[in-house]
C-alpha positions in Angstrom: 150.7 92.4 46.1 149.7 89.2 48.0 150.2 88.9 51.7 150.6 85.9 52.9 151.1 87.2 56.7 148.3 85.5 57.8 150.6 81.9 57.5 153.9 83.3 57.8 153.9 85.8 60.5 154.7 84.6 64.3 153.3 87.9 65.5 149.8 87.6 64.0 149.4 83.9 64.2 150.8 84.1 67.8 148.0 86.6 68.4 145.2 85.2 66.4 145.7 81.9 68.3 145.8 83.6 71.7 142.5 85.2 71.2 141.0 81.7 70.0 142.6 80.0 73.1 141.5 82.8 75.4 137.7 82.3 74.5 137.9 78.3 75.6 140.2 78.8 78.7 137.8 81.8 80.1 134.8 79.1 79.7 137.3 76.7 81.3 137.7 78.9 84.4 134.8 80.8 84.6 133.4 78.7 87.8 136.3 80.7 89.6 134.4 83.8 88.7 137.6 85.3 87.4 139.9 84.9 84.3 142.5 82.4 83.8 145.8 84.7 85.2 144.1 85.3 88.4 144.2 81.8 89.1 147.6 80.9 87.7 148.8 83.6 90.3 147.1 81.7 93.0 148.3 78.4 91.5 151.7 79.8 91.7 151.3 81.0 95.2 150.0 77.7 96.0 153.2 75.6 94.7 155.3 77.9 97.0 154.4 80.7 99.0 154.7 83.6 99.6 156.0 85.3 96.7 156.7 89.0 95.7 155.4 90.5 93.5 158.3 90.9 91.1 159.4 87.2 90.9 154.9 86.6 90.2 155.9 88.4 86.9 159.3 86.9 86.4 157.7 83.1 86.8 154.2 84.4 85.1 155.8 86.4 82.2 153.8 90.0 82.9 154.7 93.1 83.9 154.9 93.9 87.6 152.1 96.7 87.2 149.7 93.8 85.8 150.8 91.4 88.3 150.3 94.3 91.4 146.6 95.2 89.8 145.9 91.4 90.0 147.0 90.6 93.2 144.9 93.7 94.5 142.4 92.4 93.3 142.8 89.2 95.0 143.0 90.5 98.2 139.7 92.5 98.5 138.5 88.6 97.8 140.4 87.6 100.9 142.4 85.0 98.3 145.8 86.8 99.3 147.1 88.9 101.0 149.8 91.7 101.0 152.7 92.7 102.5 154.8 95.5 102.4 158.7 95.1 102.9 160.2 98.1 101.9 160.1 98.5 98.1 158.9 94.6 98.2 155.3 93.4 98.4 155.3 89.9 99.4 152.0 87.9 98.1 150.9 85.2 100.4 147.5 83.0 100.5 144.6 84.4 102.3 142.0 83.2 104.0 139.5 82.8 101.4 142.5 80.6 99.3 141.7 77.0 101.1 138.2 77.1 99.2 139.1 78.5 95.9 142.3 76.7 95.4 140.1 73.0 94.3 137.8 75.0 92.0 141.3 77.1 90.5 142.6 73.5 90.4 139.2 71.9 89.0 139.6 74.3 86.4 142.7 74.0 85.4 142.6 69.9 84.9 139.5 71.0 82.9 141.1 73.6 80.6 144.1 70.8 79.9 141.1 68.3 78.8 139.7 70.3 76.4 142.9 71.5 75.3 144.4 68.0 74.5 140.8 67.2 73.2 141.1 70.1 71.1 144.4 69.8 69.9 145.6 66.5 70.4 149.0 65.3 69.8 150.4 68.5 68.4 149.5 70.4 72.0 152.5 69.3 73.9 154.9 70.1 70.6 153.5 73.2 70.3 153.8 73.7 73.8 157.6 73.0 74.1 158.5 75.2 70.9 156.3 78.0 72.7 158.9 77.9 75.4 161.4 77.7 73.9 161.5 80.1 71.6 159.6 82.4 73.8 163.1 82.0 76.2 164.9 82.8 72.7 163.0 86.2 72.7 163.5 86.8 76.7 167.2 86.4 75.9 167.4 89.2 73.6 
């Protein structure tokens, strides 16, 4: 029997394009010293802060727990800090955030370079049907 998963499966491409993305936006945002969520976090944070920690994962799509061990680890960089309010943690820019923001933001208009370069006109398509149906599997 012939599988033919490899073509036909949205799990396993999904995945098999992740990992091939993931290697060119870690060299895209390795000057920030960090991989690419830590600065989409403080990218969020910078577009409207603060935030807590739950509505970080709503708007970033990962689990609180990943979100919480991020931000952690953004503070003991001075890039945010924490707040505890009751069972809330609000995330808020720190100190440190004014002079990594330009890199994070350097980085970013680099990684959407080499991504158009990359994939060209197809990027934005795939982009939007990403969204989409990724909102179609939320929904469920």
């Amino acid at each position: 029997m012939a599988h033919h998963f490899q073509e036909s499966c949205a799990y396993f491409t999904a995945a098999k394009y992740m990992r091939a993305v993931e290697r060119h936006a870690d060299a895209a945002f390795a000057p920030t010293g960090m991989k690419p969520a830590y600065s989409y976090i403080m990218l969020t944070l910078e577009d409207a802060h603060p935030q807590s920690i739950t509505n970080l994962a709503e708007v970033l799509g990962y689990e609180r727990s990943s979100i919480s061990r991020m931000v952690k680890t953004l503070a003991t960089k001075h890039l945010v800090t924490l707040t505890a309010q009751g069972r809330t943690t609000q995330v808020d820019l720190g100190a440190q955030a004014t002079d990594w923001l330009p890199v994070a933001n350097a980085c970013l208009a680099e990684w959407d370079r080499v991504a158009n370069e990359r994939l060209g006109q197809g990027k934005q398509v795939m982009v939007d049907a990403l969204v989409a149906n990724t909102r179609k599997l939320e929904a469920q």
